[in-house]
Structure formats: C-alpha cells, structure tokens
C-alpha positions as CSV (number, residue, x, y, z in Angstrom):
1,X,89.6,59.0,-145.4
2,X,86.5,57.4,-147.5
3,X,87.2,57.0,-151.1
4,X,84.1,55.6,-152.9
5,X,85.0,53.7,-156.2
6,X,82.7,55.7,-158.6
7,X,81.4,58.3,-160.7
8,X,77.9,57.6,-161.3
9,X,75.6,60.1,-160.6
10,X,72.9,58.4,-158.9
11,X,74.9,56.7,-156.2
12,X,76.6,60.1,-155.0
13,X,73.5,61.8,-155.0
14,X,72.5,58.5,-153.0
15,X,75.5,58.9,-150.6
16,X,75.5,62.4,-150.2
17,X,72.2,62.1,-148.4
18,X,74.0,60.7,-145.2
19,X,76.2,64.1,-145.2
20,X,80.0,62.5,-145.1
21,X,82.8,63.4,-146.2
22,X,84.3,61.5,-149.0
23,X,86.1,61.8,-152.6
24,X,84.9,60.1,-155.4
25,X,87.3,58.3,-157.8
26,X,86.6,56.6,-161.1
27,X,87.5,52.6,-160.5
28,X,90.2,51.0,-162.3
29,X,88.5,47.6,-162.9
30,X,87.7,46.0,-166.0
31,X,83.7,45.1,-165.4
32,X,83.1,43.0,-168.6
33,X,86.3,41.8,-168.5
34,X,86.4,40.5,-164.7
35,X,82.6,39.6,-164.6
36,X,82.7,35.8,-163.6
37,X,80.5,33.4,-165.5
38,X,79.8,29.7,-165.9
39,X,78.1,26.7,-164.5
40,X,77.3,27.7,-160.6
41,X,78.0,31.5,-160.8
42,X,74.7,33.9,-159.5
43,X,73.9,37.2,-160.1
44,X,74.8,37.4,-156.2
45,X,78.6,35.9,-156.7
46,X,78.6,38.5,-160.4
47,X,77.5,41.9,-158.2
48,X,79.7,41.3,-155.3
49,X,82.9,40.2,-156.9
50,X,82.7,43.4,-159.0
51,X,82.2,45.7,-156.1
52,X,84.9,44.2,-153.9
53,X,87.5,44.8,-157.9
54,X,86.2,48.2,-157.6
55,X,87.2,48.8,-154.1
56,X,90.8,47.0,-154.8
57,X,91.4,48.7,-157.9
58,X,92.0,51.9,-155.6
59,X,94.0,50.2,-152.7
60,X,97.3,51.1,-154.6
61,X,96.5,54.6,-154.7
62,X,94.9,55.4,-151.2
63,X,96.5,52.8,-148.9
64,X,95.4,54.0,-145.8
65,X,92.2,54.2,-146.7
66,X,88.6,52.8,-146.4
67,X,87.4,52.1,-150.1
68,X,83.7,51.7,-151.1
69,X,82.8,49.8,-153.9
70,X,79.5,48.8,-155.2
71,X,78.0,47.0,-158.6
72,X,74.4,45.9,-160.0
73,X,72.9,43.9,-161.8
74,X,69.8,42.8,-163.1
75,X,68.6,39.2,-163.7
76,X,65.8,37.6,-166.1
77,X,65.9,33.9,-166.4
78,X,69.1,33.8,-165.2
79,X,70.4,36.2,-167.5
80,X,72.1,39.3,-166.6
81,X,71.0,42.5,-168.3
82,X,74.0,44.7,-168.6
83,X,73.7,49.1,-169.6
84,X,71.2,49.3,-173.2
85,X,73.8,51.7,-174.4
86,X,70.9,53.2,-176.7
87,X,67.3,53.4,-177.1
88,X,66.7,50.6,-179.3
89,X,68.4,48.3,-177.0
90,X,66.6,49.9,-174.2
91,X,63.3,48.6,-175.8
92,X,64.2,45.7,-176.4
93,X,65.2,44.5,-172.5
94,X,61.9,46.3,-171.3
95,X,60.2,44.6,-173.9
96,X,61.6,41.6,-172.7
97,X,60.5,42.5,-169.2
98,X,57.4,43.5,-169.5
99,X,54.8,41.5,-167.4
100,X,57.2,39.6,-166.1
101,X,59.4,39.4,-162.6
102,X,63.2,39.8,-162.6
103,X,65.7,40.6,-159.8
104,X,68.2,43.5,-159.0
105,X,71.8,42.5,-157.0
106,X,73.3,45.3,-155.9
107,X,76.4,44.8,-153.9
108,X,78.4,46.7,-151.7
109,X,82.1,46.5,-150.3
110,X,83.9,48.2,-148.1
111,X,87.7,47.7,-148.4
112,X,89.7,48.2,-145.3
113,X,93.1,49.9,-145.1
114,X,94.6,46.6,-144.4
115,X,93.0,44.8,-147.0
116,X,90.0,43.0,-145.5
117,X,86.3,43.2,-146.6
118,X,83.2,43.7,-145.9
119,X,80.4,43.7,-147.7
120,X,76.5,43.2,-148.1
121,X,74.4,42.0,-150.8
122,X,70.7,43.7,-151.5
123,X,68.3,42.0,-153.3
124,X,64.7,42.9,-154.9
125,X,62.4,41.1,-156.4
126,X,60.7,43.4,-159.5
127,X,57.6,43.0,-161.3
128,X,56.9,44.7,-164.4
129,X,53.8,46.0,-165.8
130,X,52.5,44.3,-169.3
131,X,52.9,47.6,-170.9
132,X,52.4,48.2,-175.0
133,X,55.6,48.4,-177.6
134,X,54.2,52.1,-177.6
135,X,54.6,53.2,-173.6
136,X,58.0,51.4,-173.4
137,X,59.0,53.9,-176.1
138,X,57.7,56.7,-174.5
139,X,59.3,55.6,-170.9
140,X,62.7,55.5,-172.7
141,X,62.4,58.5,-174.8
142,X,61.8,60.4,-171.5
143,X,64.0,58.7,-169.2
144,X,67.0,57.9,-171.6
145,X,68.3,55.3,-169.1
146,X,70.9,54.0,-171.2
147,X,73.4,54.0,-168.5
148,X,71.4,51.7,-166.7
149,X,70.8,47.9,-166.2
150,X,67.9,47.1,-166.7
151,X,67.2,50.0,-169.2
152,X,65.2,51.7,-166.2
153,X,65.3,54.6,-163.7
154,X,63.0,53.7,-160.7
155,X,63.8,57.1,-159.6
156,X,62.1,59.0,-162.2
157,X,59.0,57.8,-164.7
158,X,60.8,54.3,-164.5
159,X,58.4,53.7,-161.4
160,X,55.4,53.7,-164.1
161,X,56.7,50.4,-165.4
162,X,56.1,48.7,-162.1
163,X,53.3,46.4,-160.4
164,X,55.4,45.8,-157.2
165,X,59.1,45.7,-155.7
166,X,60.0,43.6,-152.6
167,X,62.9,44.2,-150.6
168,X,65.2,45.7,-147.8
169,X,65.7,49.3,-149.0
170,X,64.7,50.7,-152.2
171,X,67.8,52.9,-152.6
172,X,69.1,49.5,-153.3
173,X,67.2,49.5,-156.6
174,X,68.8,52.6,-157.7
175,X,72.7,51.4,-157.0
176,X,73.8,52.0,-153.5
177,X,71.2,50.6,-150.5
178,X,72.0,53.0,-147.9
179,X,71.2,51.0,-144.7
180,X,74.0,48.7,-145.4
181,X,76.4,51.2,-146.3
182,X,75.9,52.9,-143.1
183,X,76.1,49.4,-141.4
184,X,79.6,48.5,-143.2
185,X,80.7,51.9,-142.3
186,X,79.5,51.7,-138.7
187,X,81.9,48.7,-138.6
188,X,84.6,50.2,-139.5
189,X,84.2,53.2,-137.3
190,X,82.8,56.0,-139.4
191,X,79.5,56.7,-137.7
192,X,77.0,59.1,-140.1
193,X,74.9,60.1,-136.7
194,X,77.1,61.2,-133.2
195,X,76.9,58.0,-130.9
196,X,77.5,60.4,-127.8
C-alpha cells in the first residue's frame, strides 16, 4: 500500500499523472515547529528533514506501509520564504523577488515499512522578472497563491513572473518532482510502467 503524506492539491494532481494507486492522508507533523534552523542548516537540510517528519508522522498508523512524504521551500538570501497567507504578504515576497534569482528545495521521502528512507532532493535555480508594484498585484489577484512559498504558482499566470528556471524536472517547482518519485518508488518495488 502507498500512503502519501498530504492533501495539497497540486501534488495529487502531480502524482495522479503516473496512474497508481494510493490514499492520501493529511500528515501529523508540526512544520513550523520542527523546521530546523541555525548556524550551518540549508534550505536542502530544512526541505528534506520535513518530508522524511511527514512520512514518519504516519508510520504509527500504516505500519506496513510505504509512506511518501515531500516539503518545499523557497530561498532568497538565505532566507526561507514560507506560504503569504494573504495578498498583501504575497506582494510583498514577489516584491522582494522581483529581478532577482532565488532557489526552490523540494524534497521527497519515501518511508519504508521497516523504517528506512529514501529520499531525493530537487533543486532550481529561479529568476524573476523586474516587474512593476502594479503587475505583481495583478499576478496575485488572479492567481491567489497564498498557499504557496514563494507567493507563486508556476503552473498557472505565475510563469509570467519569470526570465528563466534551471533544473532537473519542473514538476519539482510545483511540489512533487516526478522523476524521482518514480525512481524512489522503483526502489522499493512499485514500478508505475510493467517491466515485463
């Protein structure tokens, strides 16, 4: 049985792409509270450690099961950028953004019934456009992406705000990369094509 750790829309919509079977369950985990920080912690160590307490916040409740969990976050100067929550905070991380380069970390961990890990960390390197106060309020008026770090949604008019993106697999930028998760999965012996 797969159990993916999560509600959000866009990375079932992401996962049901690859046609498997699976039940999605809200995580358990405390993000803000279990979020590491201090001297020598990176967005890489943040994104990963969150996916893997997703995962393991479920293990008590589906033992024999393979548990996905994934997280994201986005980086500017070393700073992560967590969900705007509204639009005026919205605006104000774009704004913040704009014309400049940031990175998103989205990790993924697969939790094995007997309580081993594995994982994979996607990267991408994002360069916003130096856009006006005025078409930052028009993206976020007709995105609302206030459930989302960042304050964007690359899968809808969010891709106006960008110059470039460089990385392994753009479904990474919008929370679940796909190739790895069929790669972890592979591993664990849930192949999404027949391999006879």
């Amino acid at each position: 049985m797969l159990i993916v750790a999560t509600t959000s829309a866009y990375r079932l919509a992401l996962l049901d792409r690859l046609g498997l079977t699976y039940r999605a369950v809200a995580h358990r985990a405390d993000e803000r509270a279990l979020e590491p920080s201090g001297a020598g912690v990176t967005p890489e160590d943040v994104a990963l450690m969150l996916a893997r307490a997703k995962a393991e916040s479920l293990a008590a409740e589906f033992p024999g099961a393979l548990i996905l969990g994934s997280d994201q976050v986005v980086a500017l100067d070393g700073e992560l950028l967590h969900k705007p929550g509204d639009a005026e905070n919205a605006v104000a991380q774009l704004r913040r953004m704009a014309g400049r380069t940031h990175r998103i970390v989205t990790a993924v961990a697969l939790r094995r019934p007997d309580g081993t890990f594995d994982s994979h960390v996607d990267v991408h390197v994002m360069r916003m456009r130096a856009l006006p106060e005025a078409a930052l309020r028009a993206y976020v008026a007709a995105d609302q992406p206030y459930d989302c770090a960042g304050s964007y949604k690359i899968e809808g008019l969010g891709i106006a705000l960008f110059e470039a993106a460089a990385g392994e697999d753009y479904t990474g930028i919008i929370g679940l990369p796909l190739t790895a998760v069929v790669t972890l999965l592979a591993r664990a012996g849930v192949h999404v094509l027949p391999q006879s």
